[in-house]
PyMOL CGO cylinders between C-alpha atoms (Angstrom):
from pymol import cmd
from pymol.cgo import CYLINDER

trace = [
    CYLINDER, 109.60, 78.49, 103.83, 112.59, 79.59, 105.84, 0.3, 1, 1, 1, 1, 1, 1,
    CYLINDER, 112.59, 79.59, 105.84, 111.47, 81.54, 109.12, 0.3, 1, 1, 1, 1, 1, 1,
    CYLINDER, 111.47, 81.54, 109.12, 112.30, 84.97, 109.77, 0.3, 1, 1, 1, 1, 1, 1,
    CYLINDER, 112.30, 84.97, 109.77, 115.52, 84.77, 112.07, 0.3, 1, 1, 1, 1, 1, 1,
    CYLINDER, 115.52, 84.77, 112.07, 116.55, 82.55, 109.39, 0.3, 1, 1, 1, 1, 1, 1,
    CYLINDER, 116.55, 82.55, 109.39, 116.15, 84.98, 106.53, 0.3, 1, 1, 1, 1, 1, 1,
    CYLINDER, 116.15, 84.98, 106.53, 117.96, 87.59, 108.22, 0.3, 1, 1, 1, 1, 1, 1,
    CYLINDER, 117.96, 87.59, 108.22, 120.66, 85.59, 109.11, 0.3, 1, 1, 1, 1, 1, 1,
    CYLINDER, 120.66, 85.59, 109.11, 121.73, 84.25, 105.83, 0.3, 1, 1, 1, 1, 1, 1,
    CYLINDER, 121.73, 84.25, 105.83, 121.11, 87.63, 104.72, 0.3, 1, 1, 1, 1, 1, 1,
    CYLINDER, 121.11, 87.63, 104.72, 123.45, 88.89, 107.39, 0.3, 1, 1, 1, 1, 1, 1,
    CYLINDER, 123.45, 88.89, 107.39, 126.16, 86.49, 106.05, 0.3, 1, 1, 1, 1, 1, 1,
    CYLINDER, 126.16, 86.49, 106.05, 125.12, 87.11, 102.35, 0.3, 1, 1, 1, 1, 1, 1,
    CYLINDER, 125.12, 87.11, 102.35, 125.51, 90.87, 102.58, 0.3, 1, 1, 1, 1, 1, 1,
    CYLINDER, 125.51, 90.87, 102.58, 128.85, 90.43, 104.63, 0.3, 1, 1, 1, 1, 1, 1,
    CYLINDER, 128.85, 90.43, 104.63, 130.60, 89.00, 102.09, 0.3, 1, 1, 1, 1, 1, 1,
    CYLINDER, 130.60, 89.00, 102.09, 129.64, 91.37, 99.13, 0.3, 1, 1, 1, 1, 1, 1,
    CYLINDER, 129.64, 91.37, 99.13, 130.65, 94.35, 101.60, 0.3, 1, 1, 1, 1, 1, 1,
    CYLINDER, 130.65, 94.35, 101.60, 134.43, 92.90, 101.52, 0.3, 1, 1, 1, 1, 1, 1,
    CYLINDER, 134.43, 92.90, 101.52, 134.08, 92.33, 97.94, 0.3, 1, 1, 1, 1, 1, 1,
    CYLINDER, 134.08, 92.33, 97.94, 132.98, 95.74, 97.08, 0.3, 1, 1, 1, 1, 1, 1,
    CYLINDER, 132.98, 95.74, 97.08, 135.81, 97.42, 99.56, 0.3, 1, 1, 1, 1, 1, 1,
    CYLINDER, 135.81, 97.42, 99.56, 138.36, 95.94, 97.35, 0.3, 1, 1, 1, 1, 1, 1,
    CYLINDER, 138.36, 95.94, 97.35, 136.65, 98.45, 94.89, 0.3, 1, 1, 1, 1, 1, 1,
    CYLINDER, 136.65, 98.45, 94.89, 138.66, 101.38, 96.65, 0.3, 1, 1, 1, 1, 1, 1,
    CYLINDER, 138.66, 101.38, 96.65, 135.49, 103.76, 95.81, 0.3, 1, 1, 1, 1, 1, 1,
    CYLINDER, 135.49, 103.76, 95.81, 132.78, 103.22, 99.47, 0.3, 1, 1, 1, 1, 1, 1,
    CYLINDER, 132.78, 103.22, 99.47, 134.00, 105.20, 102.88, 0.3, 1, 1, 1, 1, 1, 1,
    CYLINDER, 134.00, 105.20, 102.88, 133.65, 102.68, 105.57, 0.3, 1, 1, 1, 1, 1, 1,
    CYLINDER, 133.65, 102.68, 105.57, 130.03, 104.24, 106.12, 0.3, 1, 1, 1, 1, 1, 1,
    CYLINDER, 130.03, 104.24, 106.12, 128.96, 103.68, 102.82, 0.3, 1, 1, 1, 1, 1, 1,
    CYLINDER, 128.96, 103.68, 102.82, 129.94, 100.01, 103.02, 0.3, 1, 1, 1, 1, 1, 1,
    CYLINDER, 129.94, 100.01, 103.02, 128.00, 99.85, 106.57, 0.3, 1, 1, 1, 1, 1, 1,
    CYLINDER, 128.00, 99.85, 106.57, 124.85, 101.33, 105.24, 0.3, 1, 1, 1, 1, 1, 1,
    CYLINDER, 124.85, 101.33, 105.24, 124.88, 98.72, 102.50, 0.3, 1, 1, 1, 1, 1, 1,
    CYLINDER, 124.88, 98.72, 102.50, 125.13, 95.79, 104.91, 0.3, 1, 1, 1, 1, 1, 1,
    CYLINDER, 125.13, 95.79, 104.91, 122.14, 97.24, 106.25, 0.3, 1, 1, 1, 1, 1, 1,
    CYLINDER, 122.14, 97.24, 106.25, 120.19, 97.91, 103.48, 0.3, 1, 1, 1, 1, 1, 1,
    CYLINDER, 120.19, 97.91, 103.48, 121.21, 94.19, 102.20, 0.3, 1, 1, 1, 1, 1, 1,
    CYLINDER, 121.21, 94.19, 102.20, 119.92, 92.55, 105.48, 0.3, 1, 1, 1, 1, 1, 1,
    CYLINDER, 119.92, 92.55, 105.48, 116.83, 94.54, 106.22, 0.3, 1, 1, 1, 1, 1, 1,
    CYLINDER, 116.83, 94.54, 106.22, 115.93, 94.15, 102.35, 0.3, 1, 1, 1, 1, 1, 1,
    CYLINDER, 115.93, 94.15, 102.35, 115.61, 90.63, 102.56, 0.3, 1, 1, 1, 1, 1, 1,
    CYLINDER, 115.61, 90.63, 102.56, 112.08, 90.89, 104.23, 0.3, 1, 1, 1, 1, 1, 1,
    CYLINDER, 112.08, 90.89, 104.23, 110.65, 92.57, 101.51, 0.3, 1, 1, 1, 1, 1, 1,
    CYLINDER, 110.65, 92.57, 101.51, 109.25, 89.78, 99.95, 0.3, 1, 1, 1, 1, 1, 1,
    CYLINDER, 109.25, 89.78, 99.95, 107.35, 88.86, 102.62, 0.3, 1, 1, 1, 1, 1, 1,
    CYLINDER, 107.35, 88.86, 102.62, 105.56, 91.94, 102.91, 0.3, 1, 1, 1, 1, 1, 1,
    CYLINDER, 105.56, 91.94, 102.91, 102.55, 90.45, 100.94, 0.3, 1, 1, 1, 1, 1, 1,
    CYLINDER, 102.55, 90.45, 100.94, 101.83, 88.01, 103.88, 0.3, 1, 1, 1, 1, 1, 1,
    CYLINDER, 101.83, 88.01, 103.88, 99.12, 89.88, 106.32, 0.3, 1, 1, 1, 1, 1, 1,
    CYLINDER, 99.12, 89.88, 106.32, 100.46, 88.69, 109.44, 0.3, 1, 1, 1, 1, 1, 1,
    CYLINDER, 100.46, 88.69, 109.44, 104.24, 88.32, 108.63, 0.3, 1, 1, 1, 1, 1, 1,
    CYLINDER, 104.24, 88.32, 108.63, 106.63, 89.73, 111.56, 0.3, 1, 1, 1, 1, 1, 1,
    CYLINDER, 106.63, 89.73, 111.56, 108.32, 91.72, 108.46, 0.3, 1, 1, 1, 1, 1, 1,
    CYLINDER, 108.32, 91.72, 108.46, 105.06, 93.07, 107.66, 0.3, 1, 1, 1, 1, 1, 1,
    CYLINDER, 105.06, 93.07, 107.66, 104.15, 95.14, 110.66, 0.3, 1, 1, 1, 1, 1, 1,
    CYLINDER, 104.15, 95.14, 110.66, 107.71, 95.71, 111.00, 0.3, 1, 1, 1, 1, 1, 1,
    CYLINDER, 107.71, 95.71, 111.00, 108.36, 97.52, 108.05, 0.3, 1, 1, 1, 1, 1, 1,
    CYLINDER, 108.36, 97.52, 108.05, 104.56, 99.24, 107.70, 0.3, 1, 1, 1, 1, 1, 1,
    CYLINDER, 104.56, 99.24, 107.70, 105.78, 100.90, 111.11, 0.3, 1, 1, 1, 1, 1, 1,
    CYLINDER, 105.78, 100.90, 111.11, 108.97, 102.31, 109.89, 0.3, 1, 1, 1, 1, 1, 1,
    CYLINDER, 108.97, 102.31, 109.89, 107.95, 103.25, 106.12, 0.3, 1, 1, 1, 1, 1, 1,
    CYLINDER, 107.95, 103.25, 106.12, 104.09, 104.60, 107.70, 0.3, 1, 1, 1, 1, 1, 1,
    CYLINDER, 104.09, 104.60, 107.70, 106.43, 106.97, 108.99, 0.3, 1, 1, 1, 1, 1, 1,
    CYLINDER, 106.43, 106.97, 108.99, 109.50, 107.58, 106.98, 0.3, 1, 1, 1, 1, 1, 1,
    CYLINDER, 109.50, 107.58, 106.98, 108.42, 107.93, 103.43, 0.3, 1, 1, 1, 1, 1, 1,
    CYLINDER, 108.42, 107.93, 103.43, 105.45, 110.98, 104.60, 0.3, 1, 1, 1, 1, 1, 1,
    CYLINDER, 105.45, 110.98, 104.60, 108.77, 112.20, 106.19, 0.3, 1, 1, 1, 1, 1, 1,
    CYLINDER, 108.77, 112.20, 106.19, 110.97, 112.26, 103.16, 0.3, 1, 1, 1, 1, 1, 1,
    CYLINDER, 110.97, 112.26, 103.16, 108.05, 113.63, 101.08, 0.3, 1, 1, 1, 1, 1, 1,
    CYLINDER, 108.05, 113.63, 101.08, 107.15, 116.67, 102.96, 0.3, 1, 1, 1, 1, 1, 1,
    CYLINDER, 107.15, 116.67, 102.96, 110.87, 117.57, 103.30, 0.3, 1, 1, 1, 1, 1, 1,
    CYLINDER, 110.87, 117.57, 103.30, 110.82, 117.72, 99.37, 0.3, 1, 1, 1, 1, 1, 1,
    CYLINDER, 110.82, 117.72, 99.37, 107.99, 119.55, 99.27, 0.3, 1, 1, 1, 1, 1, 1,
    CYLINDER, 107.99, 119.55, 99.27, 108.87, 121.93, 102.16, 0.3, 1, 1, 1, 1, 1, 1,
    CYLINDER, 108.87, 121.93, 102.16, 112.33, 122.17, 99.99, 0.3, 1, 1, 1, 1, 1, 1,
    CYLINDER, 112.33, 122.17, 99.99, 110.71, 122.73, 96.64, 0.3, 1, 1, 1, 1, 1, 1,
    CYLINDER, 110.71, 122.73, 96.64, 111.76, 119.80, 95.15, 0.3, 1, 1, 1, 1, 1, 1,
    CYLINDER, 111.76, 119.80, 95.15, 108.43, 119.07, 92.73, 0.3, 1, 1, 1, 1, 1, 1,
    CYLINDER, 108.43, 119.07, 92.73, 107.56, 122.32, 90.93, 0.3, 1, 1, 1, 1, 1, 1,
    CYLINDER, 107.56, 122.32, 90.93, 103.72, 122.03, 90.98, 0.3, 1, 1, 1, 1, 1, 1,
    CYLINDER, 103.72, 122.03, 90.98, 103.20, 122.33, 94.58, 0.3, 1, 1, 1, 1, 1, 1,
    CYLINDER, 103.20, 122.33, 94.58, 105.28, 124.13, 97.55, 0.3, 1, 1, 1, 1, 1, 1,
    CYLINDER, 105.28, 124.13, 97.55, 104.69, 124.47, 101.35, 0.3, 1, 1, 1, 1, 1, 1,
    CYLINDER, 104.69, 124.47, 101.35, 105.72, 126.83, 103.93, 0.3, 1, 1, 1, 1, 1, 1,
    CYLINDER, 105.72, 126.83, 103.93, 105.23, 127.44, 107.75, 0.3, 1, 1, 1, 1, 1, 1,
    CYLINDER, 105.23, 127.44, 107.75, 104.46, 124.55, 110.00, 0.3, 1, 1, 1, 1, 1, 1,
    CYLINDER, 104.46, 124.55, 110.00, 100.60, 124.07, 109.17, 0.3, 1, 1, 1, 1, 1, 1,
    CYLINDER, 100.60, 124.07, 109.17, 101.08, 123.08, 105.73, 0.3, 1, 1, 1, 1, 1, 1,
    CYLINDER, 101.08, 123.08, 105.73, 104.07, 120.60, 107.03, 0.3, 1, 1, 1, 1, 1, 1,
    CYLINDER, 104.07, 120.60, 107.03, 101.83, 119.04, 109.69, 0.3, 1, 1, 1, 1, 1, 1,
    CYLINDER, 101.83, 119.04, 109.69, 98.34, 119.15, 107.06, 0.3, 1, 1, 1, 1, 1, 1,
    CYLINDER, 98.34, 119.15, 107.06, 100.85, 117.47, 104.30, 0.3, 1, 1, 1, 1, 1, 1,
    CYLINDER, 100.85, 117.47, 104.30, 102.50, 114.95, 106.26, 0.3, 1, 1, 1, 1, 1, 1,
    CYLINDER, 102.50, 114.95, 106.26, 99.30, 113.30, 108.03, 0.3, 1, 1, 1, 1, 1, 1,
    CYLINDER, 99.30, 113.30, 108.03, 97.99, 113.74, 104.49, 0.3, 1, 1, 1, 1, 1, 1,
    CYLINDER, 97.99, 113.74, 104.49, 100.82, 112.18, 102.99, 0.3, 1, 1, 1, 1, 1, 1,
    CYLINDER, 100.82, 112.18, 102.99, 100.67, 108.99, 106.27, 0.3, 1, 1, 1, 1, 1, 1,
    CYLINDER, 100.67, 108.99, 106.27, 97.17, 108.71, 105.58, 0.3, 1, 1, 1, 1, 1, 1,
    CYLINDER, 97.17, 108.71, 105.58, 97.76, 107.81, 101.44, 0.3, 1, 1, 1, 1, 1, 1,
    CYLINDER, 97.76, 107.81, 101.44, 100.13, 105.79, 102.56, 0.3, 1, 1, 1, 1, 1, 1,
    CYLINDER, 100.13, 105.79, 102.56, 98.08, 103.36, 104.89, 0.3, 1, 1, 1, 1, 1, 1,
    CYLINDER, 98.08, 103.36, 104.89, 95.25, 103.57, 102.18, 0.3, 1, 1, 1, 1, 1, 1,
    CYLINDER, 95.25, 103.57, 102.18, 97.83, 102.34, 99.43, 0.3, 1, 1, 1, 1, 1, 1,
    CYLINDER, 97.83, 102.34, 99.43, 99.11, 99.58, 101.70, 0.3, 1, 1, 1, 1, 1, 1,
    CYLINDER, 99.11, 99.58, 101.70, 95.67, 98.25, 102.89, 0.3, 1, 1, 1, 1, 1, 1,
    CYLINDER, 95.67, 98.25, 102.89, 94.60, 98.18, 99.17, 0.3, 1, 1, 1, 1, 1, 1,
    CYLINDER, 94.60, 98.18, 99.17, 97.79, 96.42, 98.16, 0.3, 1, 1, 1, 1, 1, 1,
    CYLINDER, 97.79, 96.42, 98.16, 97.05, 93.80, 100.54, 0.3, 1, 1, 1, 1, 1, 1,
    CYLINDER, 97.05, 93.80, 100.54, 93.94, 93.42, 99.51, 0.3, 1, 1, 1, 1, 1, 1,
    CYLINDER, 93.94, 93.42, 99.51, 95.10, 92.69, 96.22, 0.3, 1, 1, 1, 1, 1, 1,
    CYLINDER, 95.10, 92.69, 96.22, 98.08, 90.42, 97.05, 0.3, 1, 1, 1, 1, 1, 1,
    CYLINDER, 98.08, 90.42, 97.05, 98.66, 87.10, 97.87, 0.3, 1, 1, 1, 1, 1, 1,
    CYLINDER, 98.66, 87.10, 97.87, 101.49, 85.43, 99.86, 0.3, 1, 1, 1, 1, 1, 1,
    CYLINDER, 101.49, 85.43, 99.86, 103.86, 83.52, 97.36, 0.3, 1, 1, 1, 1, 1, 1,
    CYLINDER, 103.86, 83.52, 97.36, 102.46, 85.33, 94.69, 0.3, 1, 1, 1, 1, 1, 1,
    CYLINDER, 102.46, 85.33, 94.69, 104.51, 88.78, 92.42, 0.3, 1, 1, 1, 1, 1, 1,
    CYLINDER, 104.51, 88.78, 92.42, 106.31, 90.04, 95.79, 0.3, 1, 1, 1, 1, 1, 1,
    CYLINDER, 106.31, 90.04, 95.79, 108.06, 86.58, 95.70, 0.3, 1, 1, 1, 1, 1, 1,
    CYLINDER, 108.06, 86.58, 95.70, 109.55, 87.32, 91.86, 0.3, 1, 1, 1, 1, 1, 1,
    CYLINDER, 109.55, 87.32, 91.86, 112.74, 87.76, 90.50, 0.3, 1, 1, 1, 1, 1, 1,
    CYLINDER, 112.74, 87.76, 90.50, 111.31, 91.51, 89.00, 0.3, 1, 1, 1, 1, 1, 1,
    CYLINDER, 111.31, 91.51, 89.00, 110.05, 92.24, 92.17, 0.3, 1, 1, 1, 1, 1, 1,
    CYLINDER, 110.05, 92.24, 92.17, 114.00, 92.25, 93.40, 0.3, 1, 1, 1, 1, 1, 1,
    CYLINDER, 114.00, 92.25, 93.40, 114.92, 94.38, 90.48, 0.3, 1, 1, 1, 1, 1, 1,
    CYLINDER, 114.92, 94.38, 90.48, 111.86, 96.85, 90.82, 0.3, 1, 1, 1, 1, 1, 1,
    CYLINDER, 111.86, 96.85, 90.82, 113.09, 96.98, 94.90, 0.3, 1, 1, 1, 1, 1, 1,
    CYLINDER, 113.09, 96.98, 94.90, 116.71, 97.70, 93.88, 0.3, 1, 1, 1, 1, 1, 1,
    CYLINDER, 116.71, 97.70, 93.88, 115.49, 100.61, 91.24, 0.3, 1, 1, 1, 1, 1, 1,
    CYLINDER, 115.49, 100.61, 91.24, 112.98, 101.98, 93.72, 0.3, 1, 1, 1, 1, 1, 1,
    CYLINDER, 112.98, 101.98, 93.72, 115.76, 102.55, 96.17, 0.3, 1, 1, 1, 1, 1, 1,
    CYLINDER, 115.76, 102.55, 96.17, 117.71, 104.37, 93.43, 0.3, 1, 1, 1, 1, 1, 1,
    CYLINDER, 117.71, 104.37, 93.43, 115.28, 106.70, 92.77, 0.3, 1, 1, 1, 1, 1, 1,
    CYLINDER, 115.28, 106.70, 92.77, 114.55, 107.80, 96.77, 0.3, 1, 1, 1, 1, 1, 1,
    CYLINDER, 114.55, 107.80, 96.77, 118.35, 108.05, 97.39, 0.3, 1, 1, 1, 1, 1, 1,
    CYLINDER, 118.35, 108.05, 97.39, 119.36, 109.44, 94.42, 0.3, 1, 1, 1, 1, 1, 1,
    CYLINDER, 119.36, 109.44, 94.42, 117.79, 112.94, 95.53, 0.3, 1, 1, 1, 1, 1, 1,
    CYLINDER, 117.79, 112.94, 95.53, 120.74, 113.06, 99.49, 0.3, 1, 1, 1, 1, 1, 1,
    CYLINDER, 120.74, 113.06, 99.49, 123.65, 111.06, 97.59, 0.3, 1, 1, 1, 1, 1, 1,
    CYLINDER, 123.65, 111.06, 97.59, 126.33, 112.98, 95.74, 0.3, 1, 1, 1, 1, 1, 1,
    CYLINDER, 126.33, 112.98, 95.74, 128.13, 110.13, 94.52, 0.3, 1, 1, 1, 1, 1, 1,
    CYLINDER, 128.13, 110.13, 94.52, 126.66, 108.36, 91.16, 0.3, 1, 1, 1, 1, 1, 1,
    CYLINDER, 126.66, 108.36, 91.16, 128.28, 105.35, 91.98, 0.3, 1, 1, 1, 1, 1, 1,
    CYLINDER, 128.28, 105.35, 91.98, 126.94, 104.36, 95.53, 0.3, 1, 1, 1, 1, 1, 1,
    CYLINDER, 126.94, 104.36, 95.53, 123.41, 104.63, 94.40, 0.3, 1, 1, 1, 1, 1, 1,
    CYLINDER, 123.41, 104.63, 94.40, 123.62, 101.75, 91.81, 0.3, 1, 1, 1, 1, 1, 1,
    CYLINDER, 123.62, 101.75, 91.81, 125.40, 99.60, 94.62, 0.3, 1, 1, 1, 1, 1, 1,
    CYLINDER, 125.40, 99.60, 94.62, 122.43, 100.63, 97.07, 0.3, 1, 1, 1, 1, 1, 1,
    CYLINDER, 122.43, 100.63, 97.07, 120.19, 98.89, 94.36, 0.3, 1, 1, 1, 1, 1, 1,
    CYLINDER, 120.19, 98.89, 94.36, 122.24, 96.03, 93.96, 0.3, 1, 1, 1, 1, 1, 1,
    CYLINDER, 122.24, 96.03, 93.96, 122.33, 95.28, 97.32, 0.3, 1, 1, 1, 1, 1, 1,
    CYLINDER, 122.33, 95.28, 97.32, 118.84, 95.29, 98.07, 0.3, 1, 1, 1, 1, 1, 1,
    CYLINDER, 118.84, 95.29, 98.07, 118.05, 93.34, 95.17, 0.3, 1, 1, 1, 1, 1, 1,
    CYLINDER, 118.05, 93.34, 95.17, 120.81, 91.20, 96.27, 0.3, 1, 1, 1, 1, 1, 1,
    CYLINDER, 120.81, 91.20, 96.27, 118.92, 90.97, 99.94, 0.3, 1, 1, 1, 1, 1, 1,
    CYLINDER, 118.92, 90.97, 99.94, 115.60, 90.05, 97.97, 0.3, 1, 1, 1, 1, 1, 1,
    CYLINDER, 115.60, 90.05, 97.97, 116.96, 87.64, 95.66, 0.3, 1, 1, 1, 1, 1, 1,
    CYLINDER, 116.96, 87.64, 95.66, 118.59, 85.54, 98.50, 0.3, 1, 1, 1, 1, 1, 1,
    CYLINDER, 118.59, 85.54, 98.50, 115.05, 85.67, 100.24, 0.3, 1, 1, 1, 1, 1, 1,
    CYLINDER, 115.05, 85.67, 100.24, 113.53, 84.06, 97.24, 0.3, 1, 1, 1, 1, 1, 1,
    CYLINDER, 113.53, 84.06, 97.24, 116.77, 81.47, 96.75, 0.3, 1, 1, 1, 1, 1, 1,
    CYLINDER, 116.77, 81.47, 96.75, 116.47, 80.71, 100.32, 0.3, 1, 1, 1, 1, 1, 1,
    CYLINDER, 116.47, 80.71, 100.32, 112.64, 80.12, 99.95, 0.3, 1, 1, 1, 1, 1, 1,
    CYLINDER, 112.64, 80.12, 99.95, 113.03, 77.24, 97.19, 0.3, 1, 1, 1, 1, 1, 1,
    CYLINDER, 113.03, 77.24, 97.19, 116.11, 75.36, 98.88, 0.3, 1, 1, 1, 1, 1, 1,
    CYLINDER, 116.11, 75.36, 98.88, 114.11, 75.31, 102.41, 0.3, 1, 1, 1, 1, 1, 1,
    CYLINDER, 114.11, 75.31, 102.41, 111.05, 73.97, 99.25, 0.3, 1, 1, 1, 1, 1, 1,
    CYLINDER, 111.05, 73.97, 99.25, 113.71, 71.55, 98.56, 0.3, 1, 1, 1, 1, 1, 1,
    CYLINDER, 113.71, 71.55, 98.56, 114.80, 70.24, 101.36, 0.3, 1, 1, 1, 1, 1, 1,
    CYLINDER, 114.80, 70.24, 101.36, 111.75, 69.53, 103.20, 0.3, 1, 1, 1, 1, 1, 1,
    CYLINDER, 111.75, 69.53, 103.20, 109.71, 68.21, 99.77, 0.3, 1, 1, 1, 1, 1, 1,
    CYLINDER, 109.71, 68.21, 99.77, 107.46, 70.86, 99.60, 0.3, 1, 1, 1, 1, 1, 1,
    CYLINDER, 107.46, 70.86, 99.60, 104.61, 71.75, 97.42, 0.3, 1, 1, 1, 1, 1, 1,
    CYLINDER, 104.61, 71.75, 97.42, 105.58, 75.13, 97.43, 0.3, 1, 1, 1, 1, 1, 1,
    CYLINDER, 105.58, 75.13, 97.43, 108.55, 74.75, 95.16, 0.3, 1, 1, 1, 1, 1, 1,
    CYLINDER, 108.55, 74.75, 95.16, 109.20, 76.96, 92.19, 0.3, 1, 1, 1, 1, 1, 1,
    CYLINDER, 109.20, 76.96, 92.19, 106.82, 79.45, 93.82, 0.3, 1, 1, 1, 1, 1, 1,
    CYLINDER, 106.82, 79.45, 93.82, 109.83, 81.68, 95.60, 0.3, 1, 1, 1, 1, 1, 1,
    CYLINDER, 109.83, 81.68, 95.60, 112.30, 82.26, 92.54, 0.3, 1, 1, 1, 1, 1, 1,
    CYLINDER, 112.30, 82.26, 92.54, 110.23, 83.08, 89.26, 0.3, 1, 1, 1, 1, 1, 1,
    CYLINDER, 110.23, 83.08, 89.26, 110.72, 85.54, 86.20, 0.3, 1, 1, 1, 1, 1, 1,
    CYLINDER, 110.72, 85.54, 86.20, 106.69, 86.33, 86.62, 0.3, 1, 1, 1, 1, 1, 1,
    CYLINDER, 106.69, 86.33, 86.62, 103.36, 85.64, 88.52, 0.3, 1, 1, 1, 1, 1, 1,
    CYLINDER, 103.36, 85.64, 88.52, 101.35, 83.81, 86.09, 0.3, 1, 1, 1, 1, 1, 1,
    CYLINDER, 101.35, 83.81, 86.09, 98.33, 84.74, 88.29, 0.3, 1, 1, 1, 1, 1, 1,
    CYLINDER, 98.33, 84.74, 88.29, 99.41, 88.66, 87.90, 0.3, 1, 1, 1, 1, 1, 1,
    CYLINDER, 99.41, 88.66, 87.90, 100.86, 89.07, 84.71, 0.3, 1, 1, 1, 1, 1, 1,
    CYLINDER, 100.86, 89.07, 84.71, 99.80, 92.76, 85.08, 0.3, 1, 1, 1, 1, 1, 1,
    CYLINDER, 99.80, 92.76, 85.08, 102.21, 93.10, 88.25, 0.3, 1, 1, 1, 1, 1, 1,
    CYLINDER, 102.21, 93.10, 88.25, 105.05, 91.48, 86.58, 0.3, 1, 1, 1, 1, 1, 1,
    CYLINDER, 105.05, 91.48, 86.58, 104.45, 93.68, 83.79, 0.3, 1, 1, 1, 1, 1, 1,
    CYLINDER, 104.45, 93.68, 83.79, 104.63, 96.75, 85.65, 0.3, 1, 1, 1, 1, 1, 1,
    CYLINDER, 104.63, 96.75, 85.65, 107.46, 96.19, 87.68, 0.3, 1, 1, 1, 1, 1, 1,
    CYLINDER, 107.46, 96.19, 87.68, 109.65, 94.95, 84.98, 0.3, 1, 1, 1, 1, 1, 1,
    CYLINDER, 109.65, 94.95, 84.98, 108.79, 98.12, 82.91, 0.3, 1, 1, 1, 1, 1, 1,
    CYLINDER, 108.79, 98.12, 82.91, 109.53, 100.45, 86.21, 0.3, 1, 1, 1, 1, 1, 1,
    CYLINDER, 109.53, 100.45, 86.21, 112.60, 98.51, 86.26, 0.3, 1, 1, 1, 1, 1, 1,
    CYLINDER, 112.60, 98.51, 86.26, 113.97, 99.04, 82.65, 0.3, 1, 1, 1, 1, 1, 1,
    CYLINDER, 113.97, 99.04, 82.65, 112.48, 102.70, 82.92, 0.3, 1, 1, 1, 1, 1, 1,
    CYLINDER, 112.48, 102.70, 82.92, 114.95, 103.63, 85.83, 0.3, 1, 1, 1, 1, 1, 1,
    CYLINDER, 114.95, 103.63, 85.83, 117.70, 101.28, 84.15, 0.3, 1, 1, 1, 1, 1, 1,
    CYLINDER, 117.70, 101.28, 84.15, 117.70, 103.93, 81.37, 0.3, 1, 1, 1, 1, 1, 1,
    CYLINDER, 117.70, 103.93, 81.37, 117.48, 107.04, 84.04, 0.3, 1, 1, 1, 1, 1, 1,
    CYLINDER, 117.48, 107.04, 84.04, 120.22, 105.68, 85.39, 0.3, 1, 1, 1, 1, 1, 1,
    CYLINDER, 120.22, 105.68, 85.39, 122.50, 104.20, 82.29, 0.3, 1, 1, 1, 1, 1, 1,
    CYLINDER, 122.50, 104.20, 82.29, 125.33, 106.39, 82.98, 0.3, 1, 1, 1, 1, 1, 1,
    CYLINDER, 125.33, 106.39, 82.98, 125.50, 105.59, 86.82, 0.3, 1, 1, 1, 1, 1, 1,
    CYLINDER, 125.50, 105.59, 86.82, 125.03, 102.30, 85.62, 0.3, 1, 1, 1, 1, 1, 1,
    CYLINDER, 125.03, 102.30, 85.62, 128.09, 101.71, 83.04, 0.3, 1, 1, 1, 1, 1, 1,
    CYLINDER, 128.09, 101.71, 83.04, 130.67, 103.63, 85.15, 0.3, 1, 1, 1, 1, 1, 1,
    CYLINDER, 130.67, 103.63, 85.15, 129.36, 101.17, 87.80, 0.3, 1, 1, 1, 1, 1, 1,
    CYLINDER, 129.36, 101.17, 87.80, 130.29, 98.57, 85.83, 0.3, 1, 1, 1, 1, 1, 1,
    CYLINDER, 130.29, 98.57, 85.83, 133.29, 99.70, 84.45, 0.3, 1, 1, 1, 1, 1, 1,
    CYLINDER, 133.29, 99.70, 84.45, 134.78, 100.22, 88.13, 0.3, 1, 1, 1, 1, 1, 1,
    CYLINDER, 134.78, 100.22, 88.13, 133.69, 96.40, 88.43, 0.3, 1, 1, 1, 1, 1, 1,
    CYLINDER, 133.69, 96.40, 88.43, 135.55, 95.41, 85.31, 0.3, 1, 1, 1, 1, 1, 1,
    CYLINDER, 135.55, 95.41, 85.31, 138.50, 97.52, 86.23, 0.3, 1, 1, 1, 1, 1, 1,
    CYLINDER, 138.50, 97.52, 86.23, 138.78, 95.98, 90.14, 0.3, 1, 1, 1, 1, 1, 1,
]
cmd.load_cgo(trace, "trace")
């Protein structure tokens, strides 16, 4: 398995490249394309998450522990779900250490119930990443298009995680190979499951974001 440094610089060159071939497109600002550099490189780590001591582990607990209670409270403070609203700075603080504490009781349970190697290192674990993403920016982006590139590139950063995984496999002989870059966990067939059918669910969400996606690819 490729180390960490390693991962995020391949990632670094991987996501490089796509950024020039998508500003041939004519259709991402010069921020746009930045963001997705970033999203590409910092994606790549995902993977690893299911490892209990990984560096990318505690790195990204830290930053989503906080950010996601953030972004949900701001769509509840702004109405955004009908069946429940909050107002004046109690109900912000109660719902946000609410909202940090599910959080940290989700991701102790989910490592509890993963292993390293095992449906985090999938090819539908890349897609489900990708559609998450599309589904939390979907709500601050007004442009249809740069959300389906925001999912391609961080399923792009997740798939060359798992490619890297099985040439280091390769290269050094070992065992492990074949265990990176797989269509399913045979040992989670449930997982697989669910994140393929998450996947196709926000595939058909987002169908028309999706073919005028493609057809500015076909057009380029």
């Amino acid at each position: 398995m490729a180390g960490f440094s390693t991962h995020v610089s391949v990632a670094a060159v991987v996501s490089s490249f796509t950024v020039v071939c998508a500003s041939t497109l004519n259709v991402l600002s010069v921020y746009e394309l930045f963001s997705l550099f970033l999203l590409g490189v910092l994606s790549t780590s995902i993977p690893d998450l299911d490892s209990d001591t990984s560096k990318p582990l505690k790195i990204t607990y830290s930053i989503l522990s906080l950010f996601i209670p953030s972004v949900l409270t701001l769509l509840l403070y702004s109405n955004y779900f009908s069946f429940i609203q909050i107002s004046g700075a109690k109900e912000i603080v109660i719902s946000f250490l609410s909202l940090y504490f599910i959080f940290a009781l989700l991701f102790f349970f989910s490592m509890k119930f993963t292993k390293h190697r095992g449906v985090f290192h999938s090819i539908p674990m890349a897609l489900f990443s990708g559609s998450l993403a599309m589904l939390i920016f979907n709500k601050f982006l007004p442009s249809d298009v740069f959300v389906v590139f925001i999912g391609v590139f961080i399923a792009l950063g997740v798939l060359t995680h798992l490619i890297l995984d099985e040439v280091y496999s390769i290269v050094k002989f070992k065992k492990s190979l074949g265990s990176a870059f797989k269509l399913y966990d045979k040992n989670n067939k449930l997982g697989t499951l669910l994140l393929y059918s998450f996947s196709l669910f926000t595939a058909y969400l987002f169908s028309n974001n999706i073919l005028l996606f493609v057809d500015i690819v076909q057009k380029s």
